[in-house]
C-alpha positions in Angstrom: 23.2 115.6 103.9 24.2 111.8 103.1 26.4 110.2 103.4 27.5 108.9 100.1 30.0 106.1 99.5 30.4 104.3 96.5 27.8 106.9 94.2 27.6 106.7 91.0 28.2 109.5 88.6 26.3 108.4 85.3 26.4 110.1 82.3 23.4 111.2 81.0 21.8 108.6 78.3 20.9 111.0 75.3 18.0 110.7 73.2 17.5 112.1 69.7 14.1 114.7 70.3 11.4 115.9 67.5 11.2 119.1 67.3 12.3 122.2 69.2 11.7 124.2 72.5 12.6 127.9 73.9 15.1 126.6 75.9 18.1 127.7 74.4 17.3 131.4 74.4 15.7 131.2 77.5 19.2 129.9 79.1 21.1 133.2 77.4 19.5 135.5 78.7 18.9 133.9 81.8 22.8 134.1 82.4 23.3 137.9 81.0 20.8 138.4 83.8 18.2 139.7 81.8 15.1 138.1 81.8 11.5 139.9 81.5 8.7 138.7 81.7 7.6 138.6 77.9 11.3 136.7 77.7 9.6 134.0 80.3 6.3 133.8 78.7 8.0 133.5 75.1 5.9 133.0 72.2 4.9 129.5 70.6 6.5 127.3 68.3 4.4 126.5 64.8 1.7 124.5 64.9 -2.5 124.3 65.3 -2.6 123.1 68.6 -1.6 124.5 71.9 -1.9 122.0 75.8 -0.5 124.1 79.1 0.0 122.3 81.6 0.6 122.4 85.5 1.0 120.1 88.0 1.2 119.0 91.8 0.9 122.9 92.8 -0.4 121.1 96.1 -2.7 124.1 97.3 0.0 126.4 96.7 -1.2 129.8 95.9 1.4 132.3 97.1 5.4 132.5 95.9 7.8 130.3 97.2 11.3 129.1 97.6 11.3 125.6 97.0 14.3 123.4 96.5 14.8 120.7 94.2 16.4 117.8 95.1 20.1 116.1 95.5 18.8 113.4 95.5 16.8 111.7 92.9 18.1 108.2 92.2 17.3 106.5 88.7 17.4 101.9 89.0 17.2 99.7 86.0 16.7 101.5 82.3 16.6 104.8 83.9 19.9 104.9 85.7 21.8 108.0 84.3 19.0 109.4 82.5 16.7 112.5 83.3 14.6 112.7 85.5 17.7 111.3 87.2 20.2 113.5 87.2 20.7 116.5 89.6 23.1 119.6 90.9 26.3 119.5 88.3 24.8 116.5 86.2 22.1 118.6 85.1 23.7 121.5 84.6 25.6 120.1 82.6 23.4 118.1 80.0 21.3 121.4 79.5 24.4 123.3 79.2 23.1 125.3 82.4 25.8 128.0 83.7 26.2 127.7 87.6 24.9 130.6 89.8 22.1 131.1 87.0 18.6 131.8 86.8 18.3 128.2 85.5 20.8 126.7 88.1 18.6 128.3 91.2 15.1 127.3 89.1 15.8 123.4 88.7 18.6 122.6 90.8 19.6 122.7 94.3 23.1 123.8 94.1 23.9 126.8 96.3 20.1 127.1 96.9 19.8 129.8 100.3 22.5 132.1 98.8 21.0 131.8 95.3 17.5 132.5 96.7 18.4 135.5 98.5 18.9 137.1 94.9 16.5 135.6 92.6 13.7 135.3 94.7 10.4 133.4 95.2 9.1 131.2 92.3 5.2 130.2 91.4 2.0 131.9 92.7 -1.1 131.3 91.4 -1.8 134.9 90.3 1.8 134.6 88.6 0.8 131.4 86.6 -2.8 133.2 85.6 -0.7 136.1 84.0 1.0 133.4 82.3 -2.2 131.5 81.0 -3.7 134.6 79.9 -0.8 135.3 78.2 -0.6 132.2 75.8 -4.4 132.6 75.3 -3.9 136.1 74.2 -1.9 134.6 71.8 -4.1 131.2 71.2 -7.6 131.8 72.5 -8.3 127.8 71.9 -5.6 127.0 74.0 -6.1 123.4 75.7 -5.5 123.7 80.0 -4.3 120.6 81.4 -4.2 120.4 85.5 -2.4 116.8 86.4 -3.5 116.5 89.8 -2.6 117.1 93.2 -4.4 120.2 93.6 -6.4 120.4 95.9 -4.1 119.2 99.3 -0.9 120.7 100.7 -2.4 124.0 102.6 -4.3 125.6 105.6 -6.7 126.8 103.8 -7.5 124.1 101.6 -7.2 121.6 104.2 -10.2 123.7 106.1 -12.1 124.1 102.9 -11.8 120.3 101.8 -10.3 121.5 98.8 -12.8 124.2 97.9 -10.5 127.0 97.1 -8.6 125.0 95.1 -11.7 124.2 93.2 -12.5 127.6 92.9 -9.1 129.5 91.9 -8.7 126.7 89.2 -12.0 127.2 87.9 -11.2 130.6 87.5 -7.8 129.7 85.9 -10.2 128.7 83.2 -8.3 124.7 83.2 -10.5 122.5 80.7 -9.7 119.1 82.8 -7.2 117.1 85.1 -6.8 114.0 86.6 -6.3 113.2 90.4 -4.2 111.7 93.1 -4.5 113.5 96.7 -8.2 114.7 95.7 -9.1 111.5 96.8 -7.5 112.0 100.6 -10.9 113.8 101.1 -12.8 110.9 101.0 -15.2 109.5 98.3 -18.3 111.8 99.2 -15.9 114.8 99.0 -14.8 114.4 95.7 -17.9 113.1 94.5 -19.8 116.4 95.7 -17.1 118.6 94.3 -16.9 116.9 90.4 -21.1 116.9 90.5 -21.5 120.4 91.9 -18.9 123.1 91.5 -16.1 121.5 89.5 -15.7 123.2 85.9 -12.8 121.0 84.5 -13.4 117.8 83.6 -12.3 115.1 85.9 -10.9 112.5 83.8 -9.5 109.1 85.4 -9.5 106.0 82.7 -8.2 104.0 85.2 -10.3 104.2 87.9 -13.2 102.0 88.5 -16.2 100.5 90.7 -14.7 98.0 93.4 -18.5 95.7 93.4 -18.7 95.8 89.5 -15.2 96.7 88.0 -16.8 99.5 85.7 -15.2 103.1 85.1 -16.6 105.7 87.4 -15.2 109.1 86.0 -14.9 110.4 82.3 -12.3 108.5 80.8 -11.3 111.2 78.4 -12.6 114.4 76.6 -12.4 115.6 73.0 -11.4 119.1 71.9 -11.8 120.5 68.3 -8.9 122.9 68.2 -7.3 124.0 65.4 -9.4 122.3 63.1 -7.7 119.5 64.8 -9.4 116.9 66.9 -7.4 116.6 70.2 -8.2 113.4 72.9 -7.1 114.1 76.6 -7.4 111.1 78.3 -6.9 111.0 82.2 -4.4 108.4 84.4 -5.0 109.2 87.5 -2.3 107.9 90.6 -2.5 104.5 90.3 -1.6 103.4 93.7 -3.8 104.8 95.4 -5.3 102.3 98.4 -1.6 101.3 99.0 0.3 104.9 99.5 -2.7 106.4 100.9 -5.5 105.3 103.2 -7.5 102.8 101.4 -10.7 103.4 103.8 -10.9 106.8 102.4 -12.6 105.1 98.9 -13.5 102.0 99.6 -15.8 102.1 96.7 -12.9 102.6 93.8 -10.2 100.3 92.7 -7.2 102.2 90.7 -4.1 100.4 88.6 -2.2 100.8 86.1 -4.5 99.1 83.4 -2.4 99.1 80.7 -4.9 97.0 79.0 -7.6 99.5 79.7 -5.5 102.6 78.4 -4.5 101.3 75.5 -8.4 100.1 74.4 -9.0 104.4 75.3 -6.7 104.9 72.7 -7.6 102.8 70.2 -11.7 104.1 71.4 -10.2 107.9 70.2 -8.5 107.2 67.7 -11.7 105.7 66.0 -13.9 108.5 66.9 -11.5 110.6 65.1 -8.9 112.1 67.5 -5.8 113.1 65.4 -4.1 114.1 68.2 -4.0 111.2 71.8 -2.7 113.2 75.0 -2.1 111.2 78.4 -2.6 113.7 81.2 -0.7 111.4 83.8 -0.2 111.0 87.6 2.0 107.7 87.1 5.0 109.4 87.8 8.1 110.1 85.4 9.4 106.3 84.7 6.0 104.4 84.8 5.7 107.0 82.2 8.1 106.3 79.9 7.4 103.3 80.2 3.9 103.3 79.3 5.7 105.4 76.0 7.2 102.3 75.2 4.4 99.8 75.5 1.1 101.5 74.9 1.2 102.5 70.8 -0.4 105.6 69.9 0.0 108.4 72.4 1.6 111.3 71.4 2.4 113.1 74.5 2.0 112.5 77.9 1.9 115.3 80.6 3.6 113.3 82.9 3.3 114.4 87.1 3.4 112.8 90.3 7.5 112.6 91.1 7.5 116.5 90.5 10.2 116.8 87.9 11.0 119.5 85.9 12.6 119.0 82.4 13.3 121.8 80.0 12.9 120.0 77.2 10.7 116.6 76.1 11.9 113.3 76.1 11.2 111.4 73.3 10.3 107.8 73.4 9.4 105.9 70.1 6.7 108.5 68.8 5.8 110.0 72.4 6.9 113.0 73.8 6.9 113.0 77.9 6.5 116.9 79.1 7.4 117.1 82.9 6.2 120.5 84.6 7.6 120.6 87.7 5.9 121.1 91.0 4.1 123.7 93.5 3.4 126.5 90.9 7.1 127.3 90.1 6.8 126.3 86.3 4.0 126.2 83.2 4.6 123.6 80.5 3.3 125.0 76.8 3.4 122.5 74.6 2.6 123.5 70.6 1.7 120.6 68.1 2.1 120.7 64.5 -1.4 118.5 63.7 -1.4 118.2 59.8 -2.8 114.6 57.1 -4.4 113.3 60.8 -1.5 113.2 62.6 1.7 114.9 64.7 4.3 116.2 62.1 6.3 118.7 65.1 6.2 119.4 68.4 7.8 122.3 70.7 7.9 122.5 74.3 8.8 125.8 76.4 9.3 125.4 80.3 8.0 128.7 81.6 9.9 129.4 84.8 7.8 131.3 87.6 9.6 134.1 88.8 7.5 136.0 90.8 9.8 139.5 91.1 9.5 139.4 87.3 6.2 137.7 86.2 3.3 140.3 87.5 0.4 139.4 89.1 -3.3 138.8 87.3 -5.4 141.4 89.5 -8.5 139.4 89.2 -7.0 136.1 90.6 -4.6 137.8 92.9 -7.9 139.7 94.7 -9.7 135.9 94.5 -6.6 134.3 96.1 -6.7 137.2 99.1 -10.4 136.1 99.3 -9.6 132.6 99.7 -7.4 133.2 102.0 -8.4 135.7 104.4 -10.4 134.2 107.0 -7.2 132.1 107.7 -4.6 135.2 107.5 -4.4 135.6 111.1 -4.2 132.1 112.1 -1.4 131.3 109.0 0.9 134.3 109.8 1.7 133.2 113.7 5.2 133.5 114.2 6.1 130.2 115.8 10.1 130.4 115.5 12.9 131.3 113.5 15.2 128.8 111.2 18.4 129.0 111.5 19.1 126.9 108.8 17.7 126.1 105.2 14.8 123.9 105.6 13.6 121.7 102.7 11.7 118.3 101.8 12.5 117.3 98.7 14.7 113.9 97.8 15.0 110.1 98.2 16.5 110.6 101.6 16.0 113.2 104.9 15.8 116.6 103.9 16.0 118.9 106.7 12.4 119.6 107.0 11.7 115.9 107.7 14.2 116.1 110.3 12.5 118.8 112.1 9.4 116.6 111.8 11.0 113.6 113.1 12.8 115.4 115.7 9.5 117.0 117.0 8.0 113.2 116.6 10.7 112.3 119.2 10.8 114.6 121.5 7.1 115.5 121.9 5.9 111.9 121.8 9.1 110.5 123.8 10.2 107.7 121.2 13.2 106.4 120.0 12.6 106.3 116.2 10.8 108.3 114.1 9.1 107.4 111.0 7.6 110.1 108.7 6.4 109.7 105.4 8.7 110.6 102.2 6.5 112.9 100.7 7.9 115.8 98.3 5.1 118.2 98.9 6.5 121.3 101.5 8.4 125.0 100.2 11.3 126.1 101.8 12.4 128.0 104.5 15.2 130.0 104.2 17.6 130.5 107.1 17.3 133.2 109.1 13.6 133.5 107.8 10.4 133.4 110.8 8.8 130.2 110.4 5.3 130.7 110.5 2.3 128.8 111.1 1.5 128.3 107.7 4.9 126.8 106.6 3.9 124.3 109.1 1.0 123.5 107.6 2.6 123.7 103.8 4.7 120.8 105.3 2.2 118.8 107.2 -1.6 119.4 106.0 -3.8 116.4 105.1 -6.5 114.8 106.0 -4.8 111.8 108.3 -2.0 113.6 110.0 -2.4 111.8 113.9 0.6 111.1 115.1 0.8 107.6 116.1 3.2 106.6 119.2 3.6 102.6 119.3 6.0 99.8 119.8 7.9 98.1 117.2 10.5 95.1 117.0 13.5 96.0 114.9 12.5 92.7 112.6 9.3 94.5 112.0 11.0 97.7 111.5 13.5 96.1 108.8 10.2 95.0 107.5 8.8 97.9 106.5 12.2 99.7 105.6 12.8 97.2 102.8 8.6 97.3 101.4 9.4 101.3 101.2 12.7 100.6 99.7 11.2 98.2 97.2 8.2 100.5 96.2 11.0 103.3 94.8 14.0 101.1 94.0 12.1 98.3 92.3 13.9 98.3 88.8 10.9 97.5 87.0 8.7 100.7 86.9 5.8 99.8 86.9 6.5 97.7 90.8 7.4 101.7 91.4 4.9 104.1 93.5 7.0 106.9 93.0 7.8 108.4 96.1 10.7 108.5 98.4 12.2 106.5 101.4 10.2 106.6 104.1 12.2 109.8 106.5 14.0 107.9 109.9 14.7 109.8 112.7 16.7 108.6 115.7 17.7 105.6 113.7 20.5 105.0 111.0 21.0 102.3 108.3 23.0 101.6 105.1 21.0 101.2 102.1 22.3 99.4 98.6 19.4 100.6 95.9 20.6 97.8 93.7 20.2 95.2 96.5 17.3 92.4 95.5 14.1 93.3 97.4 14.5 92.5 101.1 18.4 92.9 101.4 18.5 96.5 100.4 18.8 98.0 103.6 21.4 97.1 106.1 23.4 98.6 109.4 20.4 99.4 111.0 21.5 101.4 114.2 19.9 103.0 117.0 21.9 106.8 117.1 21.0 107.5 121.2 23.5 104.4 122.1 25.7 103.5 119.0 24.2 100.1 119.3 23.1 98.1 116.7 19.1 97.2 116.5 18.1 93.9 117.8 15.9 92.3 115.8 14.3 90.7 118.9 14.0 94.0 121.1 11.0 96.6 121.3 11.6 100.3 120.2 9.2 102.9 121.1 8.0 104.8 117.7 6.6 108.0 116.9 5.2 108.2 113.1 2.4 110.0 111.7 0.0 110.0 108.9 -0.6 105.7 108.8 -2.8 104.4 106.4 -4.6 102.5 108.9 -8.2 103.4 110.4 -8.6 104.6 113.5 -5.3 105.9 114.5 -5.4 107.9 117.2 -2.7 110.8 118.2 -2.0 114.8 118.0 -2.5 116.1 114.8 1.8 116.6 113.5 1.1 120.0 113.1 0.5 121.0 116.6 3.7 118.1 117.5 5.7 120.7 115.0 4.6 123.8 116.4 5.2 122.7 119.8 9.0 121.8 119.0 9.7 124.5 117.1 8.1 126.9 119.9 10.3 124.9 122.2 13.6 125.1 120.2 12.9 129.1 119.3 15.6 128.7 116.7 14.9 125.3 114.5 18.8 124.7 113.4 19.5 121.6 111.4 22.6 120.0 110.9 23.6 117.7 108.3 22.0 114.3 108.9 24.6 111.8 107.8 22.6 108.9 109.5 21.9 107.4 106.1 24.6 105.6 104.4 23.8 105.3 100.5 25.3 102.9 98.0 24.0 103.1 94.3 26.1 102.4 91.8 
């Protein structure tokens, strides 16, 4: 897909972890091709305490194919650790065997052929089966959600959410924290978390713009286990610059490091033995909260959508990453004993949906949800003749078929889409329906902008991307990706200081080189500002595609990476 000249193949920086998980046993079977679904679900390590936790499902309800990235650069302390490490790299630091279970579930290697044999991961009736299953075993288990729920669907984009709201209210989840909640506006989420919300909404870091007080629960306490457990919430912390600030006006978000660590010590002296960080930061901000926040013992880390078989242990916390759009549950056990963590274990349930079966009372409530929009969703609109994806620092192919429609329908030169990593799959030779186009496109401010730009202004906001995901400090980090070009090329050095990272900027139609001086007509979609005006991308989508019949990608090379 990019071209890659001068990459660098780090090795993976080990770190010494507490405790134990299922993954072993889980990775032999996987490759005797063997699994079941009581070898998936597993049973629990020892311990008093049980969290599950999902995260970033983004609306989805039904199973998917979704491919994880090639993509997924690590600057400063985390170069050549995990989350950083993908295809063969990760393989081989979890000892995973190519063409496995494992290999198809958390890389991208050999993803269409792969998929035609293994199938589509997540569902929400899938992941109840699983939740019911670990309550079975621990009734008192503790149900985490880390946020972006509630966006990333038809139906949930012409419910505002609702049947989100209701399907995890059924899950039975005991409290989350938020990021695209808040893409429904203020009211929105204000009228869902007073009226129909069961799950605490927890956001410690989230306060009144006019008088700089906290506006949600900061955190919630569980007795469990004879154990008192703390779940304090971090919602996304950057929220008025990656998203539309005009949405909530009223809040003002942050890190607050300050602010976190006063939660903790508030906890600790109402008695919590136990201090648990459900987290939107995103995987590095995390760790690096691990290191300079004392006193949390796990965080359930979300927002980049990685999925890590086992913990990470920094100084006395444990990160637990869970993946993305249903495909995997985290169940995390803790050994609570004299006030405090002795053990932890961790077991990354997988999602297969041809072997997990379906909970009949949330599959029948997820047919519900869904069925005044069944008509509309299953539209054929074309036919892919290639595997299309979104999921990486750079283009994947579904971002090209968004910024070729961009181009074409809105006649521009450039194209400029946002590097989002919500979207499933679609395999090749598969019918693209209307509903893949939504999985790819729906949210609340999706007009597709057509406007003129200088190629000094466009360097401009290349390098402020560039330095909001390859800022070697994580906490100057928003994790997301670079933003998706189309129509344009450019070099880009990730280790560059801010402002001379990207380079080579070249306009594809004529080979020539942009002028910093000149005009260029471009198409984007989904700007932050208020008031832009434009076709919603979805109906600029579905009218490319319609006009293409056949949607074949080929690989974008456009992008010349340097990062090592």
């Amino acid at each position: 897909m990019i071209a890659r000249r001068h990459f660098l193949q780090a090795a993976l920086a080990t770190t010494a972890l507490y405790g134990a998980s299922g993954f072993g046993n889980w990775a032999k079977l996987a490759a005797q091709q063997t699994l079941t679904q009581e070898d998936l679900i597993g049973t629990g390590g020892a311990g008093n305490v049980t969290l599950v936790h999902i995260t970033d499902i983004h609306a989805q309800t039904q199973p998917i194919y979704f491919r994880e990235p090639e993509f997924n650069l690590g600057v400063g302390s985390a170069l050549g650790q995990v989350p950083h490490l993908t295809g063969a790299d990760f393989r081989a630091a979890y000892g995973i065997s190519q063409g496995s279970h494992l290999d198809y579930a958390l890389t991208y290697s050999d993803f269409a052929a792969l998929a035609q044999g293994y199938g589509r991961m997540g569902g929400l009736d899938r992941i109840a089966t699983v939740v019911n299953a670990i309550r079975a075993e621990r009734p008192d288990a503790i149900v985490l959600d880390g946020g972006d729920t509630w966006q990333g669907s038809l139906p949930a984009l012409r419910t505002n959410g609702q049947d989100m709201v209701d399907l995890f209210n059924a899950l039975g989840v005991d409290a989350m924290t938020s990021h695209w909640e808040f893409t429904l506006g203020s009211d929105r989420v204000h009228e869902i978390v007073e009226n129909t919300l069961q799950p605490a909404f927890l956001g410690a870091n989230i306060f009144d713009a006019e008088w700089d007080e906290p506006v949600f629960d900061d955190y919630k306490l569980f007795e469990r286990g004879g154990t008192m457990v703390a779940v304090i919430g971090q919602a996304f912390p950057y929220m008025p610059i990656a998203n539309p600030g005009w949405m909530f006006p009223e809040y003002s978000f942050g890190l607050r490091r300050e602010r976190i660590a006063e939660v903790v010590e508030e906890v600790r002296g109402l008695g919590a033995e136990v201090v648990v960080l459900l987290s939107h930061n995103g995987f590095d901000t995390d760790r690096q909260f691990a290191r300079d926040i004392p006193g949390i013992d796990v965080i359930l880390t979300g927002h980049t959508h990685d999925a890590l078989p086992d913990a990470v242990q920094v100084g006395n916390t444990f990160l637990i990453a869970s993946g993305s759009h249903g495909k995997f549950v985290s169940r995390v056990d803790l050994d609570v004993r004299d006030g405090a963590l002795q053990g932890l274990t961790h077991r990354l349930i997988p999602i297969f949906s041809d072997v997990i079966a379906p909970d009949p009372d949330m599959a029948a409530l997820i047919a519900q949800t869904r069925a005044p929009f069944e008509a509309e969703m299953g539209e054929v609109i074309g036919t892919a003749g290639s595997l299309l994806y979104r999921r990486g620092n750079f283009n994947g192919t579904w971002d090209d078929v968004i910024c070729n429609a961009l181009i074409s329908q809105r006649d521009a030169q450039i194209a400029l889409s946002p590097g989002f990593r919500w979207g499933p799959s679609v395999l090749p030779g598969q019918e693209i329906k209307r509903e893949d186009i939504y999985n790819a496109t729906a949210m609340s401010y999706a007009q597709a902008y057509r406007t003129e730009m200088t190629g000094e202004f466009l360097k401009v906001v290349m390098e402020d991307v560039a330095d909001n995901i390859f800022n070697p400090d994580p906490y100057y980090q928003q994790g997301g990706d670079m933003v998706r070009v189309g129509g344009m090329g450019y070099r880009i050095d990730v280790n560059a200081p801010a402002g001379s990272r990207i380079s080579e900027m070249t306009l594809l139609e004529t080979g020539e080189r942009i002028d910093p001086a000149a005009s260029y007509v471009v198409a984007g979609w989904a700007s932050v500002n208020e008031g832009t005006e434009g076709p919603a991308i979805w109906d600029v989508v579905e009218d490319h595609i319609r006009a293409q019949g056949t949607v074949t990608v080929n690989p974008n090379t456009s992008v010349d990476v340097v990062a090592g």
